[in-house]
C-alpha positions in Angstrom: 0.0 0.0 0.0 1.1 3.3 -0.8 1.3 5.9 1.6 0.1 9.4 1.7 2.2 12.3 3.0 -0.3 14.4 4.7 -1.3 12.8 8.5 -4.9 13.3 8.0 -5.1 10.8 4.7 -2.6 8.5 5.9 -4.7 8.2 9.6 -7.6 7.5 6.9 -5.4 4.7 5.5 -5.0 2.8 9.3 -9.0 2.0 9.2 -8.1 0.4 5.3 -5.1 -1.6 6.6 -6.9 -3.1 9.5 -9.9 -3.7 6.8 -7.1 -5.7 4.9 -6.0 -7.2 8.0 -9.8 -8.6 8.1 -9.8 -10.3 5.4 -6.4 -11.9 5.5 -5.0 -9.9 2.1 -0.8 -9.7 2.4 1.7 -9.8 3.3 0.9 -6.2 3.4 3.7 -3.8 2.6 3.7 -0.2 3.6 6.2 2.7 1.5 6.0 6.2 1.5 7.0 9.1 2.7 8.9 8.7 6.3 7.4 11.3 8.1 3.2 9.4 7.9 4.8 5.6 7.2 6.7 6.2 10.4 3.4 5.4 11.7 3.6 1.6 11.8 6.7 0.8 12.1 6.0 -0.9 15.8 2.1 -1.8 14.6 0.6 -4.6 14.0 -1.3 -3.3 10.6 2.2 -3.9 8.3 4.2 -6.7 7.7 7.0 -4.2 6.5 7.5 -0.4 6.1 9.5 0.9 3.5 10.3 5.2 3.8 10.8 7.0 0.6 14.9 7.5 0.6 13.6 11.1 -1.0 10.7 12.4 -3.5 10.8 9.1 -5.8 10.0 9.4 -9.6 7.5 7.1 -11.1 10.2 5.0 -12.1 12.3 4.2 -9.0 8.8 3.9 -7.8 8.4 1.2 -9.8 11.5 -0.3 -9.4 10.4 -0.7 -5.7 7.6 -2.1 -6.6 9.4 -5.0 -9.1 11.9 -5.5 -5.9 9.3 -7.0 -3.9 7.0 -8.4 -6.4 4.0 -6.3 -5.9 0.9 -8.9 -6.8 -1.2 -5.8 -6.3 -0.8 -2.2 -5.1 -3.3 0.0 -3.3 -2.4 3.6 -3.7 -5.2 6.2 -2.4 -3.1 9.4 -2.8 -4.8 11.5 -5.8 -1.8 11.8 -7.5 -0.5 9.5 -11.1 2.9 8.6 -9.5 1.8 5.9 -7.7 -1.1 4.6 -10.2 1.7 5.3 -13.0 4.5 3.0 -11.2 2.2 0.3 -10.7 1.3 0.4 -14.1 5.1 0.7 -15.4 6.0 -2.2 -12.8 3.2 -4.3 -14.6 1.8 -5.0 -10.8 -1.3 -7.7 -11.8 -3.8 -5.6 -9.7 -3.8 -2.1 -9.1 -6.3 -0.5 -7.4 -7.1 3.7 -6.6 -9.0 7.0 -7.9 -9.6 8.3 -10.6 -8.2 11.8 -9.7 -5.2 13.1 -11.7 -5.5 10.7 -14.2 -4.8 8.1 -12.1 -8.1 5.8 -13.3 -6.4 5.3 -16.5 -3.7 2.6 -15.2 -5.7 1.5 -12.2 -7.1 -2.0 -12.9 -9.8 -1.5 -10.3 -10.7 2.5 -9.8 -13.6 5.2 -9.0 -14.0 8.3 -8.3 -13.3 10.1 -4.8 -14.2 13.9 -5.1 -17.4 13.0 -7.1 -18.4 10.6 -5.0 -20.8 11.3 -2.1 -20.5 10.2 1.7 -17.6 10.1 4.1 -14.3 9.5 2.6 -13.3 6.2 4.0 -16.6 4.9 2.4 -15.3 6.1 -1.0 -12.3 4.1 -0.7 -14.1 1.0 0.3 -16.1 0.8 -2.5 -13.1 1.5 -4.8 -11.9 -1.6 -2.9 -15.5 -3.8 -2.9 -14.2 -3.4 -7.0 -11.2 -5.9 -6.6 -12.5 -7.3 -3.6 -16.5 -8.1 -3.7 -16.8 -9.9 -0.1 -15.0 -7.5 1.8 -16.5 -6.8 5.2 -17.6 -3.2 6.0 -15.2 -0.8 6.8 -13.9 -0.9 10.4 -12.7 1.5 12.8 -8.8 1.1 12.8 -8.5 0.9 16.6 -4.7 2.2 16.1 -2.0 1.5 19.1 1.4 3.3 17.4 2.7 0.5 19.6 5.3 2.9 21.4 5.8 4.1 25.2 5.3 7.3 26.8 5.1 9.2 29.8 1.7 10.1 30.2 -0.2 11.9 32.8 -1.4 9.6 36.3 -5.1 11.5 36.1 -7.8 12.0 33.1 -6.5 14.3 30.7 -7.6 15.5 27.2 -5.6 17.0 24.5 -6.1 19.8 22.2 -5.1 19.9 18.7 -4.9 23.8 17.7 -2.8 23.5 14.2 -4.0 23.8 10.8 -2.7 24.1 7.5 -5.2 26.4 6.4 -6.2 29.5 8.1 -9.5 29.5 7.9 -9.8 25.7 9.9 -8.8 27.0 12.2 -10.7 27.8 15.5 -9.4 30.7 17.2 -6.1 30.8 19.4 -7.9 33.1 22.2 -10.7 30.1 22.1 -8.4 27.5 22.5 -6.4 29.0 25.5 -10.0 29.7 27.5 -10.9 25.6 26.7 -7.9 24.7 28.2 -7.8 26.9 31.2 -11.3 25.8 31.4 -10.5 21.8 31.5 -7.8 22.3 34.2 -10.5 24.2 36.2 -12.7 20.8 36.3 -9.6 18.9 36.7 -8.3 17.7 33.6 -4.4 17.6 32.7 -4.5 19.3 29.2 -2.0 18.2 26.2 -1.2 20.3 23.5 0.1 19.0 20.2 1.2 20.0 17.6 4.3 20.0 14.5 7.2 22.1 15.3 5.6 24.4 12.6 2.8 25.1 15.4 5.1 26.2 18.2 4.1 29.6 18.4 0.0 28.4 17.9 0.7 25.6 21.0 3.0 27.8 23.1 0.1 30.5 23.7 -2.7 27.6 24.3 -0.6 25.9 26.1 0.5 28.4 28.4 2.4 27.3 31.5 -1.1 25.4 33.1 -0.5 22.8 29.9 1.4 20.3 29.1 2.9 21.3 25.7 3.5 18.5 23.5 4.2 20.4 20.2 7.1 19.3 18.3 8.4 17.1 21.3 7.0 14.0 19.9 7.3 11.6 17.0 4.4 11.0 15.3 4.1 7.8 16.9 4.4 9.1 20.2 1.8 12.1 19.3 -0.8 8.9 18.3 0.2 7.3 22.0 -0.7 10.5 23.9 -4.2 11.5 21.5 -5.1 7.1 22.3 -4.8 7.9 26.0 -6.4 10.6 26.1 -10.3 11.1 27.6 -11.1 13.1 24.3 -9.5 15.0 21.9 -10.9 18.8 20.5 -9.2 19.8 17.5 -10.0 21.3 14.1 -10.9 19.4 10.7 -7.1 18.3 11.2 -4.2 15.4 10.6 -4.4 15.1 14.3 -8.4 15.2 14.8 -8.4 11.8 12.4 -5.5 10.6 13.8 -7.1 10.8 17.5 -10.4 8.7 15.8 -7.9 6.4 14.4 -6.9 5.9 17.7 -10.4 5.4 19.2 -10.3 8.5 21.3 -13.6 10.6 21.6 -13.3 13.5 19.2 -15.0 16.7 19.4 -13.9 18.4 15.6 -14.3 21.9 14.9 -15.3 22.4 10.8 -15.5 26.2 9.3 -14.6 26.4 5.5 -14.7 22.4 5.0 -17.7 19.7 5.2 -17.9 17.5 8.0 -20.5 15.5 5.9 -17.2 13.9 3.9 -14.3 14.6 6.4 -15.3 13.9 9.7 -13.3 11.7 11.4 -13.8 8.2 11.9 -13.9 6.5 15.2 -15.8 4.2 17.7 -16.8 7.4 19.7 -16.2 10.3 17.1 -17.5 11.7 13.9 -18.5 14.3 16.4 -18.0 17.7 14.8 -19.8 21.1 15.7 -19.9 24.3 13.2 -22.0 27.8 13.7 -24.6 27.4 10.8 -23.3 30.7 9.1 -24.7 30.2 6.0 -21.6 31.1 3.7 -19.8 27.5 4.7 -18.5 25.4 3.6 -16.6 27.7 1.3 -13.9 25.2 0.9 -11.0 28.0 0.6 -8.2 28.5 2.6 -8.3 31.4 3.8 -11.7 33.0 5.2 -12.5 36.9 3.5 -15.3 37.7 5.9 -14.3 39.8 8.5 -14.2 38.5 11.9 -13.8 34.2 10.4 -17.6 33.9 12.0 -17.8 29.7 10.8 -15.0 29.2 13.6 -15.1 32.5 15.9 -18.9 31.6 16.1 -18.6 28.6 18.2 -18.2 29.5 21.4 -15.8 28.2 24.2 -19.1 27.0 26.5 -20.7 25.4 23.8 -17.9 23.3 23.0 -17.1 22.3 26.7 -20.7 21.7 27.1 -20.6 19.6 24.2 -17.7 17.8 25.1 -18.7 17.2 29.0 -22.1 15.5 27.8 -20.3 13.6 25.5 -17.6 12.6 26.6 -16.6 13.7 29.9 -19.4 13.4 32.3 
């Protein structure tokens, strides 16, 4: 299976490989880029991880994929490099979207922005295409498999990043949750990229435990799993806490929840404000004042979050 590079597909992925886990398909083989493969490197959902020793062309990806005798390859990214390789490596099955011409090499395809519903239910019927008696689409349950420190008491964590601006719930909010968890008595995690510093370091403060850019990705997935919820944005780390089975209370402003929310035993919980201008799927908001996110108020997302998860 190929890889993604951004966290928030690649925690998508886990739920697939525990689906192919399921129904006995491998060995499996994970490659891609190191940063999301490091992922499962001490799980139990890969036989074998292979990094990307850089930005691979189609055909040293292909070359990778003759090395190990590929009998089929899985590769969701919507990008041709991976569909292409497959193709060039004359892998027997080769199954992913249609997106960016992709479809074309793919033995077993469909679409994934035209299609409706959430997007692990895309992939799966992309996959119910090579594989008819495949099982519905499970929750991925994900233990990175690694040790760390974590707090004795209950503690939730809160997931401020974004790539795009206008995702992103504000800082001020943020910082007011968190003073407000440690009020009730919860330890509060911050985490974050090492990008995010300056985002985690004023939530954080010095009543939280700041995670951000501390961790490995791996250890980031430990701390989200033991966590009594998780409040983020429509994030990496928001699906990678459902992938984890951690409650997950996700914020959504420009982007629809109705495709991205996350996926978990006791998630796909999202709130937004109702402003009638999202989703406006762009990245950064032009109405003064970012109303979709600023809109949702601190108390309603505690209150939210205590009746759900907390109580």
């Amino acid at each position: 299976m190929r890889f993604p590079r951004f966290v928030g597909d690649a925690a998508m992925q886990l739920s697939v490989l525990r689906l192919l886990r399921q129904a006995g398909r491998g060995p499996i083989v994970v490659w891609g880029p190191k940063a999301t493969t490091s992922l499962l490197i001490h799980s139990d959902l890969a036989d074998a991880v292979l990094p990307d020793p850089g930005r691979l062309s189609p055909w040293r990806m292909a070359a990778v994929l003759r090395n190990h005798k590929a009998a089929a390859s899985i590769h969701f990214p919507k990008s041709l490099r991976p569909a292409l390789a497959a193709w060039l490596a004359r892998v027997p099955m080769r199954i992913g979207v249609d997106e960016s011409l992709a479809g074309r090499f793919n033995t077993h395809s469909g679409p994934f922005w035209k299609a409706d519903g959430p997007f692990l239910l895309r992939y799966h019927a992309v996959l119910k295409k090579a594989f008819p008696d495949l099982l519905p689409m499970p929750f991925a349950d994900f233990d990175p498999g690694v040790k760390v420190a974590l707090p004795a008491g209950p503690y939730i964590c809160l997931m401020p990043g974004s790539l795009w601006p206008s995702k992103a719930w504000p800082v001020g909010h943020y910082r007011a949750l968190l003073l407000k968890a440690r009020t009730e008595g919860f330890q509060v995690g911050v985490v974050g990229s090492q990008s995010e510093a300056s985002v985690c370091d004023e939530v954080a403060g010095v009543e939280g435990l700041n995670l951000c850019g501390t961790t490995s990705l791996p250890e980031a997935a430990a701390w989200l799993r033991g966590a009594k919820a998780a409040i983020g944005n429509d994030s990496g780390l928001s699906h990678l806490a459902a992938a984890c089975s951690t409650p997950v209370l996700a914020l959504y402003g420009a982007t629809d929840p109705g495709g991205s929310a996350p996926w978990g035993p006791q998630t796909a919980t999202w709130m937004r404000s109702g402003i009638p201008c999202a989703p406006c799927f762009k990245r950064n908001c032009f109405v003064e004042g970012h109303p979709c996110l600023d809109g949702i108020a601190m108390e309603e997302v505690w209150e939210k979050a205590g009746k759900l998860f907390l109580s």
